[in-house]
VEXRO-220385 format. One record per atom (N, C-alpha, C): residue in one letter; x, y, z. Coordinates in steps of 0.1 Angstrom, whole numbers, padded with zeros to 4 digits, always signed. Layout:
N
AXYZ;...
END
This chain:
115
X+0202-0312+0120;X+0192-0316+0110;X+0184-0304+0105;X+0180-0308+0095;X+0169-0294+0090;X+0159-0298+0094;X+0155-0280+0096;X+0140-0278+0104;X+0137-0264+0099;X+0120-0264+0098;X+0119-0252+0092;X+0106-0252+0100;X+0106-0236+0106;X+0095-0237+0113;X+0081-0223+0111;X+0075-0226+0109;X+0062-0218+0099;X+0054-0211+0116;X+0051-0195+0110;X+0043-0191+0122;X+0037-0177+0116;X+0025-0176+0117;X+0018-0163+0114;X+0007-0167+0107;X+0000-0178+0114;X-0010-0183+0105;X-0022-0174+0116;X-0037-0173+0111;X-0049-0172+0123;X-0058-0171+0115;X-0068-0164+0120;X-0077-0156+0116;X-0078-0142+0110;X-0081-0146+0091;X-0083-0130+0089;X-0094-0129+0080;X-0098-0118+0081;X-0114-0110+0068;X-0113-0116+0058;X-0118-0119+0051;X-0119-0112+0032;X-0115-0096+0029;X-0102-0098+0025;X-0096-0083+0020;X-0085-0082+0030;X-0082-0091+0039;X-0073-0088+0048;X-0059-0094+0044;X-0050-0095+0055;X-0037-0097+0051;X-0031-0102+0064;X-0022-0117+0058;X-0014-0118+0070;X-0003-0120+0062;X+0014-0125+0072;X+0020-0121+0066;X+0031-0138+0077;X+0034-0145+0068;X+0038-0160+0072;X+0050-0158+0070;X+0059-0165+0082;X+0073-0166+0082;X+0077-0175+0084;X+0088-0185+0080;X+0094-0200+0082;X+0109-0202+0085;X+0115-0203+0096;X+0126-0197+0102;X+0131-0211+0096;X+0145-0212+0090;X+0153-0224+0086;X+0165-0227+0093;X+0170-0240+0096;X+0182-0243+0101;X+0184-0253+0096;X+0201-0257+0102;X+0203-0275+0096;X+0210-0275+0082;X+0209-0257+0073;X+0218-0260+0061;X+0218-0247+0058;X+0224-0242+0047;X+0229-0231+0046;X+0221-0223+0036;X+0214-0217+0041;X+0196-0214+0037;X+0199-0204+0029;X+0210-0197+0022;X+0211-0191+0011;X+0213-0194-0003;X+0213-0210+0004;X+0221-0213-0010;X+0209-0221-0017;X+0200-0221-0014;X+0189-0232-0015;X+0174-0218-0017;X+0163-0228-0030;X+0154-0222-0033;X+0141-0224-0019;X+0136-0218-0020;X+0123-0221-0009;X+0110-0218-0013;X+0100-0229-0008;X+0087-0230-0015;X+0077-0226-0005;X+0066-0223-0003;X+0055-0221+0001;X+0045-0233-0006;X+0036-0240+0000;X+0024-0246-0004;X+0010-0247+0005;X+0000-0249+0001;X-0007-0246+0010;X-0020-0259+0010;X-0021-0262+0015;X-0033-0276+0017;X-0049-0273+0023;X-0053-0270+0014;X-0071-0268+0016;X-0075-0275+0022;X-0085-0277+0034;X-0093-0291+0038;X-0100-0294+0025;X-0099-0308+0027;X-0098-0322+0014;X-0092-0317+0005;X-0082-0314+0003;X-0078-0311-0010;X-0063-0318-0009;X-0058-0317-0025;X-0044-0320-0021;X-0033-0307-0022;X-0019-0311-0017;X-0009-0297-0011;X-0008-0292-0028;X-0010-0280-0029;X-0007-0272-0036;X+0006-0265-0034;X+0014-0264-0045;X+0026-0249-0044;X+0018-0241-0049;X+0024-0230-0037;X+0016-0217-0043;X+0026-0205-0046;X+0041-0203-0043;X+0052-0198-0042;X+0065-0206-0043;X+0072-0198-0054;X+0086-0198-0051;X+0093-0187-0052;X+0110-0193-0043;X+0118-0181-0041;X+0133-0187-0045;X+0138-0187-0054;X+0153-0193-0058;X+0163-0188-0045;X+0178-0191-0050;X+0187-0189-0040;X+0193-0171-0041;X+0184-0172-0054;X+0189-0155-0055;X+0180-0145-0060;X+0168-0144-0055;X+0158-0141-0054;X+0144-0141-0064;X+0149-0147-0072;X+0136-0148-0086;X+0124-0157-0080;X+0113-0154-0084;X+0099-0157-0077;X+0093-0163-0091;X+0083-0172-0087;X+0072-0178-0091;X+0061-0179-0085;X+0046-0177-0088;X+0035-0180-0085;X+0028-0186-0093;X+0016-0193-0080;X+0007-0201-0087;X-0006-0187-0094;X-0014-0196-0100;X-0021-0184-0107;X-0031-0178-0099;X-0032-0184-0092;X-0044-0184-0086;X-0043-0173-0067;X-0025-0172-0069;X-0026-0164-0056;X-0013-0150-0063;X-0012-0147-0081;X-0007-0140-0085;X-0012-0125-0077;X-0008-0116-0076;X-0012-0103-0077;X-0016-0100-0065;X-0017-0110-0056;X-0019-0110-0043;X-0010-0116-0032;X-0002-0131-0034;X+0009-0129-0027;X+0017-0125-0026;X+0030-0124-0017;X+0045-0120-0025;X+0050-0128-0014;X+0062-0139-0023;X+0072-0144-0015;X+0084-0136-0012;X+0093-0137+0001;X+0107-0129-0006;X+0117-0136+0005;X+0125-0132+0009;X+0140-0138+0020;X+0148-0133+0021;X+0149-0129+0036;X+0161-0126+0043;X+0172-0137+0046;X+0181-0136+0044;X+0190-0149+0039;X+0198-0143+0053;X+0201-0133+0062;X+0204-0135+0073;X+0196-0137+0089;X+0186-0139+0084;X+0174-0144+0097;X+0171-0158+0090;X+0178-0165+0079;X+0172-0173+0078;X+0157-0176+0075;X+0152-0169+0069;X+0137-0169+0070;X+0131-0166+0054;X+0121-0173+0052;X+0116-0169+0042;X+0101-0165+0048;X+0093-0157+0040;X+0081-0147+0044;X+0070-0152+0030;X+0057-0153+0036;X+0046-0149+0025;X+0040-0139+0025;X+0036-0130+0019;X+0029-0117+0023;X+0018-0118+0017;X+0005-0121+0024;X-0009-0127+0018;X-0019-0113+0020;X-0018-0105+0011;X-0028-0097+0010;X-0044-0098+0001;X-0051-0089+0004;X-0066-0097-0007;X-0064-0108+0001;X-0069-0114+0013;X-0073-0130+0012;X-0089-0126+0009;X-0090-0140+0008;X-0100-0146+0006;X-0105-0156+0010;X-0118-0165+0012;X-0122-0175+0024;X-0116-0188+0014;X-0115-0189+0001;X-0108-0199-0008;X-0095-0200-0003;X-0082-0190+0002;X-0070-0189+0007;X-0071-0199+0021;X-0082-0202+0026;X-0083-0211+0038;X-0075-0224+0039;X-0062-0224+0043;X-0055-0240+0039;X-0046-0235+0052;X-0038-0250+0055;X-0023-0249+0062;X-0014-0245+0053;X-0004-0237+0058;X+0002-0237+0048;X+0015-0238+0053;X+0025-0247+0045;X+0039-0251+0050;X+0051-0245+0043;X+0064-0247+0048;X+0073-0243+0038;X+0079-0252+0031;X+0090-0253+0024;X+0095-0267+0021;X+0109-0262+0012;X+0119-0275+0016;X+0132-0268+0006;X+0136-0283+0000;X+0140-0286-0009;X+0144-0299-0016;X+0162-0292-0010;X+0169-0301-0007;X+0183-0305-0011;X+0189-0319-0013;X+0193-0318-0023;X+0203-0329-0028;X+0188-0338-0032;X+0182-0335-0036;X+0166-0342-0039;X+0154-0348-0030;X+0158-0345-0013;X+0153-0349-0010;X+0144-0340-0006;X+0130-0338-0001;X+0121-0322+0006;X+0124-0326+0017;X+0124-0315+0022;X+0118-0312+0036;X+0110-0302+0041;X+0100-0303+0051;X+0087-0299+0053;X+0085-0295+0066;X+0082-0283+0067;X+0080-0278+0080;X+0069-0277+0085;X+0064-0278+0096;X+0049-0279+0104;X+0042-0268+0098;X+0030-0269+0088;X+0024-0259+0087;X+0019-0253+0095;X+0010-0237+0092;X+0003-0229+0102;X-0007-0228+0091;X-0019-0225+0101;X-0031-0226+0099;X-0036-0214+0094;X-0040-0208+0084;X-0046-0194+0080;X-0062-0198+0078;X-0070-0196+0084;X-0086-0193+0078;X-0093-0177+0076;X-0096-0176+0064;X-0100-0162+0060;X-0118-0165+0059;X-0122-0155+0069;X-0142-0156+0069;X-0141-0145+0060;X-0158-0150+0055;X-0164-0144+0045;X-0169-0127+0048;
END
């Protein structure tokens, strides 16, 4: 079955940087685009990244110039690289891959950035 599992969330500064990984199984994770979103307390799930099956990226506007999605398509893994956070960047943040229309959602990790 698919499972995608999210890890590199913690604690970091304002101006700091972590760097989130989501290991995939259950389907053939090259062939498939991969998203990042991220869920604010009270808020609802935002996308904040994408990564196609052949590496073209999207961002939201609001984490431009500061994240970068990318994938290793032989560790099965897709990566966020969260540089500049900020205490606003404070959310879970999950991965997620649609196939055949359906999503699937991996256990987010936790990132909180202090002021």
């Amino acid at each position: 079955q698919v499972q995608l599992v999210a890890s590199g969330g913690g604690l970091a500064q304002s101006g700091g940087s972590l760097r989130l990984s989501c290991v995939a199984s259950g389907f053939t994770f090259s062939r498939y685009g991969m998203r990042w979103y991220q869920q604010a307390p009270g808020k609802e799930r935002e996308l904040v990244a994408t990564i196609s099956f052949d590496g073209s990226t999207n961002y939201a506007d609001s984490v431009k110039g500061g994240f970068t999605i990318s994938r290793d398509n032989a560790k099965s893994t897709v990566y966020l690289q969260m540089n500049s956070l900020k205490p606003e960047d404070t959310a879970v943040y999950c991965c997620n891959v649609s196939i055949s229309g359906t999503p699937y959602w991996g256990k987010g990790t936790l990132v909180t950035v202090s002021s």
